[in-house]
C-alpha positions as CSV (number, residue, x, y, z in Angstrom):
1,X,207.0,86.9,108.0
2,X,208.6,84.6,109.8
3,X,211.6,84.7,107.4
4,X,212.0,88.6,107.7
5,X,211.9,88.7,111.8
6,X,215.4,86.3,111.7
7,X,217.1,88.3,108.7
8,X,216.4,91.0,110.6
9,X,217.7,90.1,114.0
10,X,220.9,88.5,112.2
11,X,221.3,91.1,110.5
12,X,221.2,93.5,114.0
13,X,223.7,90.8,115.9
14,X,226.4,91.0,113.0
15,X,225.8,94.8,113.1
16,X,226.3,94.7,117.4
17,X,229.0,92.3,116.8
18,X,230.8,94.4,114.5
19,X,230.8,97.7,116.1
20,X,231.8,96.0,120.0
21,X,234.3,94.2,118.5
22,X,235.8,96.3,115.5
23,X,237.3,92.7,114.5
24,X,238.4,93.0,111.0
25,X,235.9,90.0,109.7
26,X,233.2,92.9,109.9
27,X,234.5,95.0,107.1
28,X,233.3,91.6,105.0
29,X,231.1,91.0,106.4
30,X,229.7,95.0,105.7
31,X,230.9,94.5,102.2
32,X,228.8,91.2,101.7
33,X,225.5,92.6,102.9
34,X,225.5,95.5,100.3
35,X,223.0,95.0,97.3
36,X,225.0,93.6,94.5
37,X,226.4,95.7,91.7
38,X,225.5,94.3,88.5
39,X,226.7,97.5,86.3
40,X,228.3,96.7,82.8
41,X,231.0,97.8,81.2
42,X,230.0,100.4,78.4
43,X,231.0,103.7,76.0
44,X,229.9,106.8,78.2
45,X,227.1,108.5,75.7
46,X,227.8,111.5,75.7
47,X,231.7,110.7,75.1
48,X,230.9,108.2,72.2
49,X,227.3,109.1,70.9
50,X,225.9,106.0,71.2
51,X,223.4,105.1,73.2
52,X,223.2,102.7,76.5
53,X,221.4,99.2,76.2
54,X,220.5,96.6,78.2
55,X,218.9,93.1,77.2
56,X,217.4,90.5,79.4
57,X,215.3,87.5,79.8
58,X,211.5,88.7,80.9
59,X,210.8,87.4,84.3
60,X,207.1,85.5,83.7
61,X,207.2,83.9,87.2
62,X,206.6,79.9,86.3
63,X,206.5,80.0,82.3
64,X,208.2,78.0,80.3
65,X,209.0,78.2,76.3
66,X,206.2,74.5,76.2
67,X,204.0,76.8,78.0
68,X,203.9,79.6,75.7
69,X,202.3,80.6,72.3
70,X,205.2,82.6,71.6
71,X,209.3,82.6,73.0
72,X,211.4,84.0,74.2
73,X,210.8,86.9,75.9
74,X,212.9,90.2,76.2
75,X,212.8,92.8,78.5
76,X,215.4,95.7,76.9
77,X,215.9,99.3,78.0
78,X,218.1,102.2,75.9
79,X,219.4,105.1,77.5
80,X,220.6,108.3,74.6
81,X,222.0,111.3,75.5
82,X,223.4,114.8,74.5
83,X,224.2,117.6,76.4
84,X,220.6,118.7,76.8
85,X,218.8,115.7,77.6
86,X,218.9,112.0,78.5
87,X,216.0,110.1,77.3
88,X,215.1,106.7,77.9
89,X,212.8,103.5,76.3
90,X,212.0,100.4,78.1
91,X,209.9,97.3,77.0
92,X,209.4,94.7,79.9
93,X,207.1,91.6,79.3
94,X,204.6,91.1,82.0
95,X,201.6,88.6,83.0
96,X,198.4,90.3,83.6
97,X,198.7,89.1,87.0
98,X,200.5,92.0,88.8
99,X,198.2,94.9,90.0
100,X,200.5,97.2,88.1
101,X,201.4,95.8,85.1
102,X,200.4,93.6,82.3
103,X,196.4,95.0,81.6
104,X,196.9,97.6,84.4
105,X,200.3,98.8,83.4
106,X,200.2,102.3,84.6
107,X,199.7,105.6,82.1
108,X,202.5,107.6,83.6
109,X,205.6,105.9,85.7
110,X,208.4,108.0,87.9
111,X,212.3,106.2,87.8
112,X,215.5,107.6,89.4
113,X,218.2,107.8,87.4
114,X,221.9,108.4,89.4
115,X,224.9,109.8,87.1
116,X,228.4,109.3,88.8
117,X,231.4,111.4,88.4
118,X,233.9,110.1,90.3
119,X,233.1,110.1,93.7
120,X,229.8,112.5,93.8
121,X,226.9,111.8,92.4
122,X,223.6,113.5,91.4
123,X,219.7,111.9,91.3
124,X,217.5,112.6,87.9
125,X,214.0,111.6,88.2
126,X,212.7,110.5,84.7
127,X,209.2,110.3,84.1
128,X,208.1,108.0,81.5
129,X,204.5,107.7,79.6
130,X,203.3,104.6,78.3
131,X,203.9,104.3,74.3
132,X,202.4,101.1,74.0
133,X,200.7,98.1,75.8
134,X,199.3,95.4,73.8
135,X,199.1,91.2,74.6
136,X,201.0,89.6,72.8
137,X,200.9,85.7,73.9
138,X,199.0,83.2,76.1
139,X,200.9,81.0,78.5
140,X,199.0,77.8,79.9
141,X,200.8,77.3,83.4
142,X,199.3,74.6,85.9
143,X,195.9,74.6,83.5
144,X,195.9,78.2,83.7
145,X,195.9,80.6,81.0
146,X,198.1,83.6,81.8
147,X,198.5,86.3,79.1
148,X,201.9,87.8,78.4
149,X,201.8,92.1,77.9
150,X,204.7,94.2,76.1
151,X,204.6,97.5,77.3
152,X,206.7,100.5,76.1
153,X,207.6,103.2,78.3
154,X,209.7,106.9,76.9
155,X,210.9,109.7,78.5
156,X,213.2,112.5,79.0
157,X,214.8,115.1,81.8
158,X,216.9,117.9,81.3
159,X,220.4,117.2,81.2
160,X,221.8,120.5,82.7
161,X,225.4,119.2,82.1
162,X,224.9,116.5,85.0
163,X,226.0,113.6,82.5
164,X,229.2,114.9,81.3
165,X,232.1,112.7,79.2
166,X,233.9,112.6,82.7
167,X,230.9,110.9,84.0
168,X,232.5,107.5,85.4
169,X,228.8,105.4,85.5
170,X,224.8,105.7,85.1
171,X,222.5,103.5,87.1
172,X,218.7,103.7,86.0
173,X,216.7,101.5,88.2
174,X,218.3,98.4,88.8
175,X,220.5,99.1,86.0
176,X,223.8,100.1,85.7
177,X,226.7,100.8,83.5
178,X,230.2,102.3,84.0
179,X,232.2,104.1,81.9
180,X,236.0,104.0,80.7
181,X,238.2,107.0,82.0
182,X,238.3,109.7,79.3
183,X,242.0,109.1,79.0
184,X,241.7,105.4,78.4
185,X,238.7,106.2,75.3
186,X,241.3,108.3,73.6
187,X,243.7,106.4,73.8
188,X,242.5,103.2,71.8
């Protein structure tokens, strides 16, 4: 609590600073206080056919590979598309710790989806059902015995031409991938 009162108040002086002073420091200052952008590279879908993925380590908060019955574990997510709809999987790995996930993973789950083109954009709300939830390991962490969940997720939303091969980037949750310029795909 303690922590969140001083960001905060630092974060209103360097804001007060800025905007009395106009010094040129504050437009870095700005730029190093927005969320980091950790979009790939990738072949726009609808462009290419091929579909989006993304790969990465599960987050199990303190397990380890000697803790586990089974490693490593992968969270992965794939994004296809056509003109009429963009559909998406996902598989995280979970403890049964969290109130919403692991054994209480949800039935039904809501996720914004945010399709570029150039400098406008336009929000898509996907709404995913649960395919699958199953344990799948035991991890013994500080004598405890923590199980490890997979659970699937699908869904689709209309298209309605809003992801486009001049789209320039998709972000879907914390994910995010841009796209090559039309120009530059036909050319190679």
């Amino acid at each position: 609590m303690q922590t969140k009162n001083i960001t905060a108040s630092l974060t209103s002086l360097v804001v007060a600073s800025c905007t009395l002073a106009a010094l040129p420091s504050c437009a870095l200052m700005r730029q190093m206080m927005k969320p980091a952008d950790h979009s790939v590279a990738a072949p726009n879908p609808i462009a290419s056919n091929q579909p989006l993925f993304h790969t990465a380590s599960s987050y199990l908060s303190l397990a380890q590979e000697k803790d586990c019955t089974v490693w490593p574990f992968e969270d992965r997510t794939t994004i296809t598309a056509t003109a009429g709809n963009i559909c998406v999987t996902t598989k995280t790995n979970q403890t049964d710790e969290s109130i919403a996930a692991g054994a209480n993973a949800p039935s039904t789950m809501k996720e914004y989806m945010y399709v570029y083109n150039g400098a406008e954009s336009a929000q898509l709300i996907v709404n995913l059902s649960r395919t699958s939830n199953q344990k799948i390991a035991q991890c013994v962490v500080h004598n405890k015995r923590v199980n490890i969940w997979t659970t699937e997720y699908q869904g689709c939303v209309e298209n309605k031409q809003v992801l486009t091969a001049q789209s320039t980037k998709l972000a879907f949750g914390k994910l995010g991938w841009n796209f090559a310029a039309p120009e530059a795909t036909a050319a190679k």
